[in-house]
TIBATI-490865 format. One line per field, with one value per residue (C-alpha): x, y, z; residue number from 1. Coordinates in pm, whole numbers, padded with zeros to 5 digits, always signed. Example, Ala and Ser with C-alpha at 12.3 -4.5 7.8 and 13.67 -1.06 7.14 Angstrom:
u: [+01230;+01367]
v: [-00450;-00106]
w: [+00780;+00714]
drengu: [1;2]
// end
This chain:
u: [+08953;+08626;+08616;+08597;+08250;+08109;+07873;+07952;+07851;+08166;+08525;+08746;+09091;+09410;+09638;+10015;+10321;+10575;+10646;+10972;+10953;+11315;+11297;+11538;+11482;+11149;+11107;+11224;+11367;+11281;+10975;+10790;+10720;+10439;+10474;+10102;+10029;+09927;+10022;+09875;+10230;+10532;+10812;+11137;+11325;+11088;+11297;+10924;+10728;+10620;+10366;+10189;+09963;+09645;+09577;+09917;+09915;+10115;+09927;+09596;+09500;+09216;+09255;+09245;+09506;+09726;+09777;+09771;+10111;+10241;+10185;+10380;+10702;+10593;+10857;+11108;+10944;+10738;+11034;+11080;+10962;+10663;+10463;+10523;+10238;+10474;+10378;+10379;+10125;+09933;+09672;+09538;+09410;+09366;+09038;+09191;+09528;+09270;+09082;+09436;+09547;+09254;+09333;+09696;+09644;+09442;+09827;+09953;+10147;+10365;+10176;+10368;+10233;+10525;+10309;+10424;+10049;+09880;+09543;+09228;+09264;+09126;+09133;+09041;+09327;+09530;+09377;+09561;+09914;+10229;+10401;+10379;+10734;+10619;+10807;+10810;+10865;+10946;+10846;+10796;+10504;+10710;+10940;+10690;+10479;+10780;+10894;+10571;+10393;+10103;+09916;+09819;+10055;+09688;+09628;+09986;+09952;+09597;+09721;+10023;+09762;+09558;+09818;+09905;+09612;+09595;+09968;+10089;+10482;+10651;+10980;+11050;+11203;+11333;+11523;+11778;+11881;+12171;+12098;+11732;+11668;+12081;+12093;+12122;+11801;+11559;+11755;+11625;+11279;+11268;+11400;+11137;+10881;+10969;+11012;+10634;+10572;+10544;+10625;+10888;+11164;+11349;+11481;+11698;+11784;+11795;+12063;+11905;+12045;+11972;+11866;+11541;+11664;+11670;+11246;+11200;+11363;+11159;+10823;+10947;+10911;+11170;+11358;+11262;+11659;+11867;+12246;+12181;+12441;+12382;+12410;+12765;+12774;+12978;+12735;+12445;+12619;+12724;+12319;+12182;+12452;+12335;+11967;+12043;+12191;+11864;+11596;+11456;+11464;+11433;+11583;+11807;+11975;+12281]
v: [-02752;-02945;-02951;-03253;-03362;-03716;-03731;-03932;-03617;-03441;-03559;-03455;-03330;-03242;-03004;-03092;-02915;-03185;-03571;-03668;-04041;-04110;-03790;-03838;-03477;-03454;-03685;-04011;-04263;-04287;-04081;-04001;-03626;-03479;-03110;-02959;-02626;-02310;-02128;-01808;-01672;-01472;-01519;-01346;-01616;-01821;-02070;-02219;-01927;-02135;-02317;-02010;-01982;-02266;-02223;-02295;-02670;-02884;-03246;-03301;-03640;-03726;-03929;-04289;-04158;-04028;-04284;-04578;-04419;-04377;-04735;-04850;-04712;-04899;-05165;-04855;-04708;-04944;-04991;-04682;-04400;-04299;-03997;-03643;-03368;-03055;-02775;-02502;-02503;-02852;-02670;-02499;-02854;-03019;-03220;-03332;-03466;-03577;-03784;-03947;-04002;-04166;-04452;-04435;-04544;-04871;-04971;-04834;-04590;-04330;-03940;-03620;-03304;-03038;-02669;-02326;-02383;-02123;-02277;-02474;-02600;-02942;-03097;-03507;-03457;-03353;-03630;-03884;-03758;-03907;-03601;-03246;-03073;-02722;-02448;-02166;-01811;-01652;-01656;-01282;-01110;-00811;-01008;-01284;-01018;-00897;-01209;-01354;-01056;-01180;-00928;-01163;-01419;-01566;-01821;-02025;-01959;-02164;-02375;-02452;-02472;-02723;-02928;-02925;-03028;-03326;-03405;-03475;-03462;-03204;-03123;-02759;-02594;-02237;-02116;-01886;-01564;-01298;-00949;-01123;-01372;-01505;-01278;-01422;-01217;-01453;-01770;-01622;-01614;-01916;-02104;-01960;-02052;-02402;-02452;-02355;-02679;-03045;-03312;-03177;-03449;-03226;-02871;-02760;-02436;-02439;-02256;-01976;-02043;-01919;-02151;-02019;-01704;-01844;-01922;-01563;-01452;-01767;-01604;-01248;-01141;-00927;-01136;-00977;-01062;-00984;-00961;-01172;-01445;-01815;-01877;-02038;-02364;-02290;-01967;-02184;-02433;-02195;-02076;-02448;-02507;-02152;-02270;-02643;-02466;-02302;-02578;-02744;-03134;-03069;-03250;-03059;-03129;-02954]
w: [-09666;-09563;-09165;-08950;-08872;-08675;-08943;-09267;-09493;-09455;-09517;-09285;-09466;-09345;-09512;-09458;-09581;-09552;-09397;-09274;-09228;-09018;-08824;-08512;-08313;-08262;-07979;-07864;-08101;-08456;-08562;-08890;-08843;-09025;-09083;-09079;-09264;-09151;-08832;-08665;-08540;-08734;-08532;-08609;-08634;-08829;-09109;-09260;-09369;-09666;-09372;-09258;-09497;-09491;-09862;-09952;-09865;-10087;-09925;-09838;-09711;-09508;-09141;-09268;-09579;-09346;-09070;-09365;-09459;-09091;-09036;-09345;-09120;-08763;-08814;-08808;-08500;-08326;-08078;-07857;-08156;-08295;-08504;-08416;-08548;-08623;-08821;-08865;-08583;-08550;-08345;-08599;-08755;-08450;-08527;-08838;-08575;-08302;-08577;-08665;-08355;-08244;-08501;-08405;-08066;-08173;-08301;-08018;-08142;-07956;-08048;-07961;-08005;-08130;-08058;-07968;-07816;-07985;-08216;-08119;-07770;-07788;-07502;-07647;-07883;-07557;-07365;-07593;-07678;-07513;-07485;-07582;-07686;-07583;-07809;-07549;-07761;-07420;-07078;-07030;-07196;-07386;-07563;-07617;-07812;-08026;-08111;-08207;-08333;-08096;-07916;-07625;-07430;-07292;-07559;-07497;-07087;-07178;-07284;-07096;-06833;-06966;-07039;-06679;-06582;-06787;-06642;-06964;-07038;-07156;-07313;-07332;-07602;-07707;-07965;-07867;-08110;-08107;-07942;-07937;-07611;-07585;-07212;-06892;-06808;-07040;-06893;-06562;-06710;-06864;-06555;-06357;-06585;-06614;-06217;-06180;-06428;-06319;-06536;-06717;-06873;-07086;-07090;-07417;-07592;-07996;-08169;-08392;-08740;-09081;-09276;-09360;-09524;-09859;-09792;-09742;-10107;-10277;-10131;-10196;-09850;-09586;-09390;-09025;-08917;-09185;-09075;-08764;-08737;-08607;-08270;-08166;-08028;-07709;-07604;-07675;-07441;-07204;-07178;-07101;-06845;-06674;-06732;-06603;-06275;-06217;-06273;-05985;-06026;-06424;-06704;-06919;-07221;-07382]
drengu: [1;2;3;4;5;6;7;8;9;10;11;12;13;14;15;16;17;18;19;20;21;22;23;24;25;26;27;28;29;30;31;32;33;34;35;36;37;38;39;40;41;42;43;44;45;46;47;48;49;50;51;52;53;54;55;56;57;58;59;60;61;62;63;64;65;66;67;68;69;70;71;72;73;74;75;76;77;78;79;80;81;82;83;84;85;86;87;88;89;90;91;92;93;94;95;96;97;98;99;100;101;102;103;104;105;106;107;108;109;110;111;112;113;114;115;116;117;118;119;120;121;122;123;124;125;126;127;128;129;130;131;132;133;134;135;136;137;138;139;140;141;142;143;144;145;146;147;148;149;150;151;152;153;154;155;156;157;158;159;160;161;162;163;164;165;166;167;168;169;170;171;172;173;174;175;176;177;178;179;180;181;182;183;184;185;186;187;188;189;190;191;192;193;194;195;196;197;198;199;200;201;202;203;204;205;206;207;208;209;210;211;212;213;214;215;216;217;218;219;220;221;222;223;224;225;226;227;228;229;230;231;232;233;234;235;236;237;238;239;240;241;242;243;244;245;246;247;248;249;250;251;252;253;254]
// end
């Protein structure tokens, strides 16, 4: 993949592993997602391990490619929707998004930035998102690790902080998994987390499901939770009504 430059030498290109054009749950209204490739985490729980890998890109387009699709969909979402960058991780191409979303925004398009926050932290590309939906692993550095397989927690408290800083939105997000993170202990956490966070509209736990196994077999690799079941819908509702309880003047969603 050719990096982005200013200069007219080098074309920037963006690898992608999948669009979704009507997407409905990954921000507000309707939204074309684009699903970028390559991500430096391996959670447990992961159901795309098809987009870890950079050189396995099924898409490339380059910035002016890209958002001449998007905008073929604006009379879909031009109402109260918009693009999501998903990946994957989009921070690990986040030149290529800023480049995009830069040309976005002269059609005044809603940008959210889906990220587990772990990547390039570009501050421009920050500077001009809507909202950030901020997948949070965990909020406590042992079980961050062992979900992740990170050896650091510094990179995502980074860039939580920066995003702070820039007062941005945020929805918060974390998936919730069987004899994993489904205690009342990481609900603790996670509460505390989020009340140290301003600017928070939305607070909602994601069922753990198993979906992705299938991936795992197609790319001949072990599936790191084999015999874990789906999360049931009542604990998972039980857990966000705990969670809402515990939030300080938060939005949360169940």
């Amino acid at each position: 993949m050719k990096k982005c430059s200013n200069t007219h030498q080098i074309v920037c290109v963006g690898n992608i592993s999948s669009i979704e054009t009507m997407g409905m749950h990954d921000g507000p209204g309707v939204r074309v997602v684009i699903f970028m490739q390559g991500c430096a985490l391996r959670c447990l729980y992961c159901h795309n391990p098809e987009t870890w890998n950079m050189q396995e890109t099924k898409q490339q387009y380059t910035p002016q490619e890209l958002v001449q699709k998007i905008l073929r969909y604006q009379p879909y979402f031009q109402h109260n929707g918009g693009v999501t960058f998903s990946g994957g991780e989009p921070l690990m191409q986040a030149e290529f998004i800023y480049e995009c979303v830069k040309r976005l925004k002269k059609h005044n398009v809603h940008v959210a930035l889906d990220t587990a926050g772990v990547g390039t932290l570009h501050e421009p590309l920050l500077a001009l998102c809507d909202l950030i939906i901020l997948d949070v692993k965990a909020s406590e550095e042992t079980l961050y690790k062992t979900i992740t397989g990170q050896k650091s927690m510094q990179p995502f408290l980074q860039f939580v902080s920066k995003v702070q800083e820039l007062n941005k939105p945020l929805w918060i997000r974390q998936v919730i998994v069987p004899k994993v993170n489904n205690s009342k202990h990481n609900i603790e956490h996670l509460a505390q987390f989020v009340n140290t966070l301003h600017n928070v509209q939305k607070v909602e736990l994601l069922g753990y499901h198993t979906l992705g196994v299938d991936k795992y077999k197609q790319q001949n690799m072990a599936y790191p939770l084999q015999g874990t079941p789906s999360l049931e819908e009542k604990e998972k509702q039980e857990l966000q009504l705990y969670l809402q309880a515990l939030l300080k003047n938060k939005k949360s969603a169940y």
